[in-house]
Wavefront OBJ file of the C-alpha trace (Angstrom):
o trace
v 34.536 -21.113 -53.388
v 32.722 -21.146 -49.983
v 34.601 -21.936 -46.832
v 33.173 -23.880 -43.981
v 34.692 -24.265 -40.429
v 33.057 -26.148 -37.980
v 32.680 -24.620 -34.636
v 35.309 -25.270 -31.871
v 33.307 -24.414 -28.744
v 29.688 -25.329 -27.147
v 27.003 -23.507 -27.789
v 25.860 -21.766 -24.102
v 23.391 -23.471 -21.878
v 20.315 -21.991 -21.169
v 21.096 -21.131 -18.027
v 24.411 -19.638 -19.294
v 22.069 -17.595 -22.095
v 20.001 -16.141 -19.212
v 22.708 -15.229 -17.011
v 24.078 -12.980 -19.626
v 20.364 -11.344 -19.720
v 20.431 -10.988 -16.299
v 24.092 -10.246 -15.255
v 26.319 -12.116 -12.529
v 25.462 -10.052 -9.331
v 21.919 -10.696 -9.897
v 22.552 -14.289 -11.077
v 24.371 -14.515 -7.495
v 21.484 -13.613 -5.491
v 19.895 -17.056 -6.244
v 20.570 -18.790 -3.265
v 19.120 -19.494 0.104
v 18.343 -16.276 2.482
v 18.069 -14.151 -0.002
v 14.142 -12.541 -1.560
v 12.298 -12.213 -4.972
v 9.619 -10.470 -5.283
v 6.871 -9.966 -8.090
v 7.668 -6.132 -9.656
v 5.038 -3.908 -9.361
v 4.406 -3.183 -12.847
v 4.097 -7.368 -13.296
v 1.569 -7.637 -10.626
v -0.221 -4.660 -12.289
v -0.393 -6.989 -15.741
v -1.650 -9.851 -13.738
v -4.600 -8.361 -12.259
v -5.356 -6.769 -15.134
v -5.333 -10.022 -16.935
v -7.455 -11.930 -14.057
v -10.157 -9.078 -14.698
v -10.556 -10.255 -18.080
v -10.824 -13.515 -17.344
v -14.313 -15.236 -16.438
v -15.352 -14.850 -13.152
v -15.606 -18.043 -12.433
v -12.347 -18.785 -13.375
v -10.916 -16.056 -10.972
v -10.342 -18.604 -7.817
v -8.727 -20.757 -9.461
v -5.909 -18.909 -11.708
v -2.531 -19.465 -10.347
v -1.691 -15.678 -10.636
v -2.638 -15.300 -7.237
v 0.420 -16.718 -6.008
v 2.670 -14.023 -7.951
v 0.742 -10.662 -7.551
v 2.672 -8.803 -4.541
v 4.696 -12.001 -4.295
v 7.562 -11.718 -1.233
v 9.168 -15.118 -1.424
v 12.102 -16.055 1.019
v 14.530 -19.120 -0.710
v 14.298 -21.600 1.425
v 16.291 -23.887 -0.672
v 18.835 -24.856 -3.562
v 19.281 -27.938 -4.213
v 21.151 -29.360 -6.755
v 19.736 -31.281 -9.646
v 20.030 -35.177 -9.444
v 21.757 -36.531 -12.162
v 20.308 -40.448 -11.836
v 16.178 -40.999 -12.061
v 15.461 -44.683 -11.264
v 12.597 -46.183 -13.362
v 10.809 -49.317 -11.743
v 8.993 -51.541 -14.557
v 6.778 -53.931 -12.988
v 5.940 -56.081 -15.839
v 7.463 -57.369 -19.211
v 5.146 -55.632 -21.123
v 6.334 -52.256 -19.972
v 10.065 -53.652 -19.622
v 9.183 -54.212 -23.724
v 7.964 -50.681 -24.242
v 11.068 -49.641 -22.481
v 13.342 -50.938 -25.046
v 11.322 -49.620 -28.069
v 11.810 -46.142 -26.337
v 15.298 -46.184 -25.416
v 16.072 -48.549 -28.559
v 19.763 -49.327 -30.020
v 20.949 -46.109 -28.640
v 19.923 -46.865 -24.872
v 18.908 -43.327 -24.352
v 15.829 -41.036 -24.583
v 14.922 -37.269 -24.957
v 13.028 -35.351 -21.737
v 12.050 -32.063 -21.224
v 15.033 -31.077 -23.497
v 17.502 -33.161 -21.510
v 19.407 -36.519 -22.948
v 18.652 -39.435 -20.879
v 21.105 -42.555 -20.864
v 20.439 -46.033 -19.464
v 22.983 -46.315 -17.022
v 24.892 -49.689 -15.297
v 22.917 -49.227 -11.781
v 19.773 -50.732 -10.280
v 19.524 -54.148 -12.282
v 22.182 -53.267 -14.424
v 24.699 -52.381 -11.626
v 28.483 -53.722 -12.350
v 27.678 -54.483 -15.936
v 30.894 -52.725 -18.249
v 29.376 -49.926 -20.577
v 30.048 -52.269 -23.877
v 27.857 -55.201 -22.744
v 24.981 -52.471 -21.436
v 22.611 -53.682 -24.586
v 23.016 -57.546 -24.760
v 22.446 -57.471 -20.645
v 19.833 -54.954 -21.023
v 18.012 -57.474 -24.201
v 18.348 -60.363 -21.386
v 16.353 -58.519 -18.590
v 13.204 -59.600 -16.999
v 10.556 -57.900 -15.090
v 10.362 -57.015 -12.434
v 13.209 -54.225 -12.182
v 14.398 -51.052 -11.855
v 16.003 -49.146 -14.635
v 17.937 -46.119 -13.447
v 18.196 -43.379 -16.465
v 21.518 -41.185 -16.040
v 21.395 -37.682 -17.046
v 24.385 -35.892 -19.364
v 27.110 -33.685 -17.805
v 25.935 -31.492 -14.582
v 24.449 -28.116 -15.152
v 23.699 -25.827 -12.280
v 21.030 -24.651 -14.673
v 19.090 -27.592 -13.375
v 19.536 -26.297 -9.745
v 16.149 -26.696 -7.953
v 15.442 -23.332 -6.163
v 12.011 -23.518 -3.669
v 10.888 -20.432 -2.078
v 7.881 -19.329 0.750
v 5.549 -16.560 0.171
v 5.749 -14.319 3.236
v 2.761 -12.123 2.152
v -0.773 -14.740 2.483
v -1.562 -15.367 5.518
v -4.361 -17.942 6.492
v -6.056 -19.212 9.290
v -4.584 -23.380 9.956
v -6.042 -25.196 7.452
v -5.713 -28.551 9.046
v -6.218 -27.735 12.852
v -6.198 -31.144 14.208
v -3.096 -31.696 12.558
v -1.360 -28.684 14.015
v -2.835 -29.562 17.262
v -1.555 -33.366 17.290
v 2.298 -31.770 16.773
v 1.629 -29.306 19.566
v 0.260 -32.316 21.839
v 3.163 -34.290 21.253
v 5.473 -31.696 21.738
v 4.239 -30.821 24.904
v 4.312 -34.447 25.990
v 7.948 -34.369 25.289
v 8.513 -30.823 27.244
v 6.365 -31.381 30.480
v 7.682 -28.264 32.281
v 7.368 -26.289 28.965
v 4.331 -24.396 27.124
v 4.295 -25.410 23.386
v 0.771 -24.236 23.216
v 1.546 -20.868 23.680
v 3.931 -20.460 20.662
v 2.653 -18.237 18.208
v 1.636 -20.186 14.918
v 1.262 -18.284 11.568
v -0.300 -19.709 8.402
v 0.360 -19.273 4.968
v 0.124 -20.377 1.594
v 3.504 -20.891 0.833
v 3.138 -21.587 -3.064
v 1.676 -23.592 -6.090
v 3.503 -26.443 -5.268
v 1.418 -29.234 -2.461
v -0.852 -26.230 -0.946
v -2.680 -29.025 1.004
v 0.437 -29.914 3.334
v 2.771 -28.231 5.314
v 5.957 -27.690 3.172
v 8.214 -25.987 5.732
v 8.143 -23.536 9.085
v 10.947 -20.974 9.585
v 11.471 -20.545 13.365
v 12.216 -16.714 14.274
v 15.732 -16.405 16.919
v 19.042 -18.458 16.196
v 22.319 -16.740 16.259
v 22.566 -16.533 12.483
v 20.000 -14.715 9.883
v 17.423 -14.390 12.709
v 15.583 -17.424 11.808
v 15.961 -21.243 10.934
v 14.479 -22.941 8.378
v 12.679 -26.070 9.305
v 11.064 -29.110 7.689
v 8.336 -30.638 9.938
v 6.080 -28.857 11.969
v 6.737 -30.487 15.457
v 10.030 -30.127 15.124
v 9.353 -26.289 14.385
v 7.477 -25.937 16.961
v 9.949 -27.899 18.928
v 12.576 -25.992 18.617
v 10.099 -22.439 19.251
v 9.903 -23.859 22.516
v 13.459 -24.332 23.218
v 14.170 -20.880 22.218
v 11.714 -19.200 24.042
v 12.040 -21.346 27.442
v 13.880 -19.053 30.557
v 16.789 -20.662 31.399
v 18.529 -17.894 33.271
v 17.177 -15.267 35.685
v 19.603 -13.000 34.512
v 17.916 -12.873 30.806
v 14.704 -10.804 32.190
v 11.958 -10.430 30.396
v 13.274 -11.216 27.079
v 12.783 -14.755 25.197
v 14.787 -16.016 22.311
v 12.721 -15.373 18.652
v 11.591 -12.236 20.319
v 11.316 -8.932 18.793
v 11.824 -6.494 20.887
v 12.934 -2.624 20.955
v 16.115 -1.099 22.172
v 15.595 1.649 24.586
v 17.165 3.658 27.414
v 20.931 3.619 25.717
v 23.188 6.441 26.206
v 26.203 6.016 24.527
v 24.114 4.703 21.165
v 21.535 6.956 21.783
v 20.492 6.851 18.029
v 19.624 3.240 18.112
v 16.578 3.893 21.086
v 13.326 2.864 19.620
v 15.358 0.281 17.089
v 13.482 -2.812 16.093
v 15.533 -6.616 16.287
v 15.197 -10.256 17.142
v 16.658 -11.603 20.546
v 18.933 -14.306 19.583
v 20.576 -15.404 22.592
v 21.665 -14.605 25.736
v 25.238 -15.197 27.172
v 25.588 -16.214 30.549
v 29.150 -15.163 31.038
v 28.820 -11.330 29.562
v 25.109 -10.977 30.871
v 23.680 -9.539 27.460
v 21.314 -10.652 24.457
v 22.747 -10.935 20.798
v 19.705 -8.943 18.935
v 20.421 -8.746 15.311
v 18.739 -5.506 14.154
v 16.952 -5.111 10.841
v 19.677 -3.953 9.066
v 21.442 -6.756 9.910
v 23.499 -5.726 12.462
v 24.209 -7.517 15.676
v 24.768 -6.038 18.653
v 25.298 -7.090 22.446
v 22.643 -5.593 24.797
v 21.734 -5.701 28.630
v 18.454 -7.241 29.293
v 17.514 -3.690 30.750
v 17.735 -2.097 27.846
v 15.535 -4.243 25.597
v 11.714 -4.124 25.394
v 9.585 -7.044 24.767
v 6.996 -7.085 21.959
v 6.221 -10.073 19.821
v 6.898 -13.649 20.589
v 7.455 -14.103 24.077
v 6.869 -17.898 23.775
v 8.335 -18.958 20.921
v 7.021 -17.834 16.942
v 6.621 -20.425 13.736
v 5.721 -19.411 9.960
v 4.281 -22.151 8.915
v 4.226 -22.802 5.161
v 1.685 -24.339 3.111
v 3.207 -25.502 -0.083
v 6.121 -23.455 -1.570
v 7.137 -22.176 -5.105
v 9.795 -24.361 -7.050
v 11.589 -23.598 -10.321
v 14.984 -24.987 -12.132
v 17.813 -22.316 -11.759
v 17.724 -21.403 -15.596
v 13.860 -21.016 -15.285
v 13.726 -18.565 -12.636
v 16.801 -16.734 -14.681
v 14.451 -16.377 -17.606
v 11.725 -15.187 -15.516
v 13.761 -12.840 -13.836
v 15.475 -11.766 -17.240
v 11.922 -10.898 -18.738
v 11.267 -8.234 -15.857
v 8.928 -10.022 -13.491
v 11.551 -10.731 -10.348
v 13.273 -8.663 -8.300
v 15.338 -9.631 -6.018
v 17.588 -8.748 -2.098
v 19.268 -10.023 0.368
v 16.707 -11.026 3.466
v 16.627 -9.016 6.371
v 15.608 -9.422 10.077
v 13.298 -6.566 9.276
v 11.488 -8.951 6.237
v 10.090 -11.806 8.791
v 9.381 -9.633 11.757
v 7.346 -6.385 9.945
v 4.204 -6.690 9.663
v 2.575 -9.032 6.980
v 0.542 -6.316 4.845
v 4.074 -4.614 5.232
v 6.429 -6.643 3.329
v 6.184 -5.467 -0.413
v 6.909 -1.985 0.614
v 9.559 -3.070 3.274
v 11.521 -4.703 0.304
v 11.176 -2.043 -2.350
v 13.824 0.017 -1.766
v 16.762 -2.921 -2.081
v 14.943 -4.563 -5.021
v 17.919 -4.829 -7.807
v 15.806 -5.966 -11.435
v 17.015 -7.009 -14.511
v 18.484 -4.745 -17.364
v 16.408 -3.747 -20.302
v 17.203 -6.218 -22.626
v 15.744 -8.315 -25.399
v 14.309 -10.643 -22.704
v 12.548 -7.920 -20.825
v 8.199 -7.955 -21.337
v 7.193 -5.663 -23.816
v 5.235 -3.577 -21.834
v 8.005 -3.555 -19.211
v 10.282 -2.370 -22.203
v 7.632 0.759 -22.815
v 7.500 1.626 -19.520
v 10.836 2.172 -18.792
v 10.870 3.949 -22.257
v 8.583 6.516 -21.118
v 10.390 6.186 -17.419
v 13.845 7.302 -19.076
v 12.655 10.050 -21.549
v 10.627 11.822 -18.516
v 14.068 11.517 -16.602
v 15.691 13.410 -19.489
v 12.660 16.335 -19.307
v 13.359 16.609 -15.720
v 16.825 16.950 -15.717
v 16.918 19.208 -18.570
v 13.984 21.794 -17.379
v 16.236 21.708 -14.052
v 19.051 23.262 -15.677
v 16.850 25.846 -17.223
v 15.337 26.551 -14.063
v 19.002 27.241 -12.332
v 19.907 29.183 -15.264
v 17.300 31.547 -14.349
v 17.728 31.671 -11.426
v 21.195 33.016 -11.866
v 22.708 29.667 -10.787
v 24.732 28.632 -13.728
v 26.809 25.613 -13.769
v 29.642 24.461 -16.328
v 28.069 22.223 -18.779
v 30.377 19.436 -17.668
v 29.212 19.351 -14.088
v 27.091 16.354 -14.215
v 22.872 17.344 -13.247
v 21.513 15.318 -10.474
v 18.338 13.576 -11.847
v 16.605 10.827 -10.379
v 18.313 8.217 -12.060
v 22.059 9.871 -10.989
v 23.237 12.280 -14.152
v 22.107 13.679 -17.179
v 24.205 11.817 -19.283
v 23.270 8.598 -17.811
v 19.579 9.492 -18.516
v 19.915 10.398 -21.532
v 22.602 7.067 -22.408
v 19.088 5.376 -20.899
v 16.658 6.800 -23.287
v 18.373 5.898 -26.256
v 19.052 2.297 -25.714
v 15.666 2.159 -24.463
v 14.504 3.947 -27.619
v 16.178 1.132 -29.793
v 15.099 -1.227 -27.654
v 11.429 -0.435 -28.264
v 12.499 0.123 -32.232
v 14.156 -3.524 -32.332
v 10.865 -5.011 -30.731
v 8.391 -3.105 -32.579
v 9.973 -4.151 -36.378
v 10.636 -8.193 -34.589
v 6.933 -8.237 -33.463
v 3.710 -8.678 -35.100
v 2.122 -6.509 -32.362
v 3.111 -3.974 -30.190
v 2.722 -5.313 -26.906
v 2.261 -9.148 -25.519
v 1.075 -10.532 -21.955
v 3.728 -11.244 -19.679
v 4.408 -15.151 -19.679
v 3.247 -15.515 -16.435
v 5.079 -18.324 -13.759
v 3.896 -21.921 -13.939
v 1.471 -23.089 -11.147
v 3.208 -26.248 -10.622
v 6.344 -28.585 -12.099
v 5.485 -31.953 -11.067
v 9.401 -32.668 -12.208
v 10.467 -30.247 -9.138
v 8.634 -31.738 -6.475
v 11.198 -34.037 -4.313
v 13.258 -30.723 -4.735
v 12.565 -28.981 -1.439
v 14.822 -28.946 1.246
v 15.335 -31.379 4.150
v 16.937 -29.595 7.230
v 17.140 -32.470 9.506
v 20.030 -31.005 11.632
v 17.478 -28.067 12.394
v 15.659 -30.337 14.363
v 16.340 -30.139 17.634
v 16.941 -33.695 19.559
v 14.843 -32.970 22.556
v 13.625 -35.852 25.254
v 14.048 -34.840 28.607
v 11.413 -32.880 30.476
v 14.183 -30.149 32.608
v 16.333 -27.573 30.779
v 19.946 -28.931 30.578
v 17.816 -31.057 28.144
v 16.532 -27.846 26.214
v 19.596 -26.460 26.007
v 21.453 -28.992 24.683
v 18.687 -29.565 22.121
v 19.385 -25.733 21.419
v 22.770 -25.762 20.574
v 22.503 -28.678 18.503
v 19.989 -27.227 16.227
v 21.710 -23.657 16.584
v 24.781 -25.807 15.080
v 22.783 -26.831 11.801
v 24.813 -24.833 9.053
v 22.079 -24.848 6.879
v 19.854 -22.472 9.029
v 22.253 -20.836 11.519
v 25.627 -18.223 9.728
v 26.497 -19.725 6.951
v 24.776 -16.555 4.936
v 26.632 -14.239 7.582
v 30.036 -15.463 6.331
v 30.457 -17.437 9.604
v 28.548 -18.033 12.247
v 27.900 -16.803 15.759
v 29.143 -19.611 18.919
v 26.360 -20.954 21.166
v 27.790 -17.608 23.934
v 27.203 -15.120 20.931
v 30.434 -14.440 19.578
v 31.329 -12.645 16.200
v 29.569 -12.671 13.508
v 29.905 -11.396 10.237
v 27.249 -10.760 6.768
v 27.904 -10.596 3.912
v 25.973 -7.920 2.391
v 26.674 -4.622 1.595
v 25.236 -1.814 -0.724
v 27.204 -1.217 -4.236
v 27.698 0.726 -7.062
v 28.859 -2.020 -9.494
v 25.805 -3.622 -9.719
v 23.046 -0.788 -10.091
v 25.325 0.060 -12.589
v 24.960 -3.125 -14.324
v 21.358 -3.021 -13.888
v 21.078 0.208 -16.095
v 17.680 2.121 -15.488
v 14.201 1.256 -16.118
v 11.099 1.285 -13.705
v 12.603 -0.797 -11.140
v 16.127 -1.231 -12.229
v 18.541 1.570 -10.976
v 16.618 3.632 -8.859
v 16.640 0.506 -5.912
v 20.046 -0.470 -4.187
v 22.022 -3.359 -5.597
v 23.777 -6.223 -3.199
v 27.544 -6.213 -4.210
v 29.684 -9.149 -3.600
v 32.127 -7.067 -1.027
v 31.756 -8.137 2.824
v 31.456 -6.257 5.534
v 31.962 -7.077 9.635
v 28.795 -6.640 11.795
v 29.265 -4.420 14.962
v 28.935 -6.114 17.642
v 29.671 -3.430 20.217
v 28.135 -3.805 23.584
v 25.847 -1.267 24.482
v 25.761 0.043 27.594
v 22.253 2.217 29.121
l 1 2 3 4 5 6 7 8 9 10 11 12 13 14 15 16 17 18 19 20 21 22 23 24 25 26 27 28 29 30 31 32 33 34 35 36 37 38 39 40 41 42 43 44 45 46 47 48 49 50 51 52 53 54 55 56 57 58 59 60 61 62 63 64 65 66 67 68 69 70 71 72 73 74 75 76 77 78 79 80 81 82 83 84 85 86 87 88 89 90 91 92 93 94 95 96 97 98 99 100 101 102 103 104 105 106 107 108 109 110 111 112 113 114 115 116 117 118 119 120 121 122 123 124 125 126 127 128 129 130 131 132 133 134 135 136 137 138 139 140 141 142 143 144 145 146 147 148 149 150 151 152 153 154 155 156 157 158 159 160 161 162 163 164 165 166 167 168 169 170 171 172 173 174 175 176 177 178 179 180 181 182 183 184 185 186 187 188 189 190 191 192 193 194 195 196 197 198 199 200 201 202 203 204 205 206 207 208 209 210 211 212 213 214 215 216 217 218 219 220 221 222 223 224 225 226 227 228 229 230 231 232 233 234 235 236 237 238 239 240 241 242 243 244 245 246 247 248 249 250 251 252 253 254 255 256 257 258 259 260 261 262 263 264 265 266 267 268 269 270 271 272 273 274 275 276 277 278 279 280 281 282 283 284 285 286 287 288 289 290 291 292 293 294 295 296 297 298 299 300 301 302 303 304 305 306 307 308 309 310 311 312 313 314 315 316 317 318 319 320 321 322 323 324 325 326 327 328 329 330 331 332 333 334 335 336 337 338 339 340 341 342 343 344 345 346 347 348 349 350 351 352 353 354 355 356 357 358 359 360 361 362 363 364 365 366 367 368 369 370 371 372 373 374 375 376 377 378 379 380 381 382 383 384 385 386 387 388 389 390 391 392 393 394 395 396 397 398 399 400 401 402 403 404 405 406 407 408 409 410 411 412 413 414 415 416 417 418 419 420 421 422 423 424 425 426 427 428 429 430 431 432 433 434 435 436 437 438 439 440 441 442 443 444 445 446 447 448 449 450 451 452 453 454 455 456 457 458 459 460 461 462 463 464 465 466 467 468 469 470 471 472 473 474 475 476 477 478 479 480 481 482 483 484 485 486 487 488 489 490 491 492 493 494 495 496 497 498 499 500 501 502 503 504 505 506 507 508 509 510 511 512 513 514 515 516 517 518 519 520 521 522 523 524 525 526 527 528 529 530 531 532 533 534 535 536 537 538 539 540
């Protein structure tokens, strides 16, 4: 006699299912300030897939966008549960109720759609939904209400920091630098520095967003429309105080000339701000450390007048989407750094590398990715083993329970590493049909993601006076803007500079989780524990 139960709980969402590919602390990293980046060994795959393609079909591939990708979040947004649906005829009103039909609802893209009582059905009770719904006429709108939230269905955008181009629209740009300047008479919004890039897939013929370097939180401020980028550049860079010297806000500029922090002369940061009261600049240093300085003891390079990024078109996925992508091997990802926006361009794959955390070897990850850590982990092994053979020749012999350095940490580990890797390439050689298959590459576009970008309209300075009480008050409003200014630092720095604090740290816990692999263990992991930025004033 066969027993049958029925299940109790829900099966996992898809974003749930990825998560568990991809572990929590990476999972966490999805959120605004923070990098992915296209892994080496995935960029590899894509070019050599473009080189097999037709040549004429090389300009036009989307892969572009992901080879040496360094994309800064610029957004999360969560998903919006209601879609309104305007019929302008009875004809379509008609093929509406064939599709939704007795049961008022409708499959999408794997999601359950239910008429709801809004738009022309607004205030009707759920039980006389059909019989008002029968008695509608055209024209209307019809708002379709998704199931129960999922955060699965986040939408994440993100900026490529690594293409720059020249403007691709320069009468455009010019028209938001005129106007600007018509606004600021006594100011120079022609001199701020304007960078180009393609941003994305996603609208690569209009500008998407600008991040504006200085602030007193990351280092920079994410901003919607180009005027008000530039805007805002101009506010930051304008001298208000004779006391500041030669340094502008957005600036990067070197520390020199200290003596009781002599180890931080020839440091890199970004000016912030400068406080009137103690005389010094907030310069947040690529680390992410802030730190109070004299004007004396800073040295001016880059952006004396104010620097943009603008952004043309920007990459969007769902939350569970970029999971899966980043569960099959071809993300890694980091908290941003002062030191990602302000390095130089050709710079910022290698300037990343090192706090890159990947994904886990797991029945998600790329085949080839799989093999390559394979042969990563066995060589590990070799290493560590000759090692010890070495030593013991040498006449330095070690208890056998001492663990052996090796590049990926211990012997044990290594070897713990080969073997699952070993099944893993078993399990997917006997589940496969062939031995290796193309990566799955990114889509170029998801037409169902495009309202998802962020609007950052408190970033947006309200400037419209021509003298510099005006400026600064248009300052601290934007620098007020939680979106763009400490809320990734755990709380934000006051308009005179005050304490700040980040929330990133390197851990254990999570390399750990990350196991080893080409990309995996060997980079730092982000851990979820805090720590308080220094912000000791330095004396020359």
């Amino acid at each position: 006699m066969s027993i049958s139960k029925a299940f109790t709980c829900a099966p996992p969402t898809r974003h749930e299912l990825m998560q568990s590919f991809t572990g929590p602390e990476i999972a966490a990293l999805l959120e605004e300030g923070c990098i992915i980046a296209s892994g080496h060994p995935f960029s590899e795959e894509l070019q050599r897939q473009i080189q097999q393609m037709p040549i004429f079909m090389h300009s036009s591939t989307a892969y572009h966008h992901w080879i040496a990708g360094v994309y800064l979040i610029t957004g999360v947004k969560e998903d919006e549960r209601q879609i309104a649906w305007h019929v302008e005829d009875e004809e379509l009103l008609l093929l509406s109720r064939q599709r939704l039909g007795d049961s008022l609802g409708m499959w999408y893209r794997g999601k359950r759609l239910n008429l709801a009582a809004a738009g022309a059905l607004a205030g009707i009770a759920p039980g006389d939904l059909r019989e008002a719904f029968a008695n509608l006429h055209a024209p209307c709108t019809l708002v379709l209400e998704k199931g129960e939230a999922n955060c699965g269905d986040d939408h994440i955008t993100a900026v490529n920091l690594t293409r720059p181009i020249p403007a691709p629209k320069p009468a455009l740009v010019a028209q938001a630098i005129e106007r600007v300047a018509q606004a600021f008479p006594k100011a120079a919004p022609q001199k701020v520095e304007l960078t180009h890039f393609i941003g994305g897939p996603c609208d690569e013929d209009e500008v998407v967003t600008c991040i504006v370097l200085g602030g007193t939180g990351r280092g920079w401020t994410v901003v919607e429309k180009l005027e008000d980028s530039i805007k805002l550049a101009t506010s930051r860079a304008f001298r208000r105080h004779p006391a500041q010297g030669d340094v502008s806000g957005g600036q990067t500029v070197r520390l020199q000339g200290l003596k009781a922090r002599p180890d931080l002369n020839g440091e890199l940061g970004v000016a912030l701000k400068f406080s009137v009261d103690s005389g010094r600049w907030l310069v947040r240093l690529r680390n992410g450390d802030g730190k109070h300085v004299k004007p004396a003891n800073l040295f001016g390079l880059q952006g004396a007048h104010g620097r943009v990024y603008v952004f043309w078109g920007d990459a969007r996925w769902s939350r569970a989407q970029l999971l899966g992508e980043i569960a099959r091997g071809h993300w890694g990802l980091c908290r941003a750094s002062v030191a990602d926006v302000t390095v130089e361009v050709r710079a910022r794959r290698q300037e990343v590398d090192s706090r890159l955390v990947f994904a886990p070897v797991t029945e998600m990850t790329e085949d080839f990715l799989r093999e390559m850590n394979f042969a990563h982990a066995g060589a590990m092994v070799v290493r560590a083993e000759q090692r010890e053979a070495d030593e013991e020749e040498d006449g330095i012999g070690r208890d056998r329970s001492e663990s052996l350095l090796s590049d990926a940490g211990t012997m044990e580990d290594a070897a713990a590493a080969a073997a699952a890797a070993t099944a893993a390439v078993r399990d997917a050689t006997t589940s496969s049909s062939s031995a290796s298959s193309p990566p799955r590459a990114p889509p170029a576009d998801d037409s169902a993601l495009r309202g998802a970008r962020a609007t950052n309209a408190d970033d947006a300075p309200a400037i419209t006076a021509d003298d510099a009480p005006a400026m600064e008050d248009a300052e601290n409003g934007a620098t007020g803007a939680a979106h763009s200014e400490g809320v990734s630092l755990g709380g934000g720095a006051g308009a005179d500079g005050g304490a700040v604090s980040a929330s990133e740290s390197v851990g254990e816990e999570a390399g750990a989780r990350a196991g080893v692999g080409g990309h995996t263990a060997r980079h730092h992991a982000m851990s979820t524990g805090a720590r308080d930025v220094d912000l000791e004033a330095l004396d020359g």
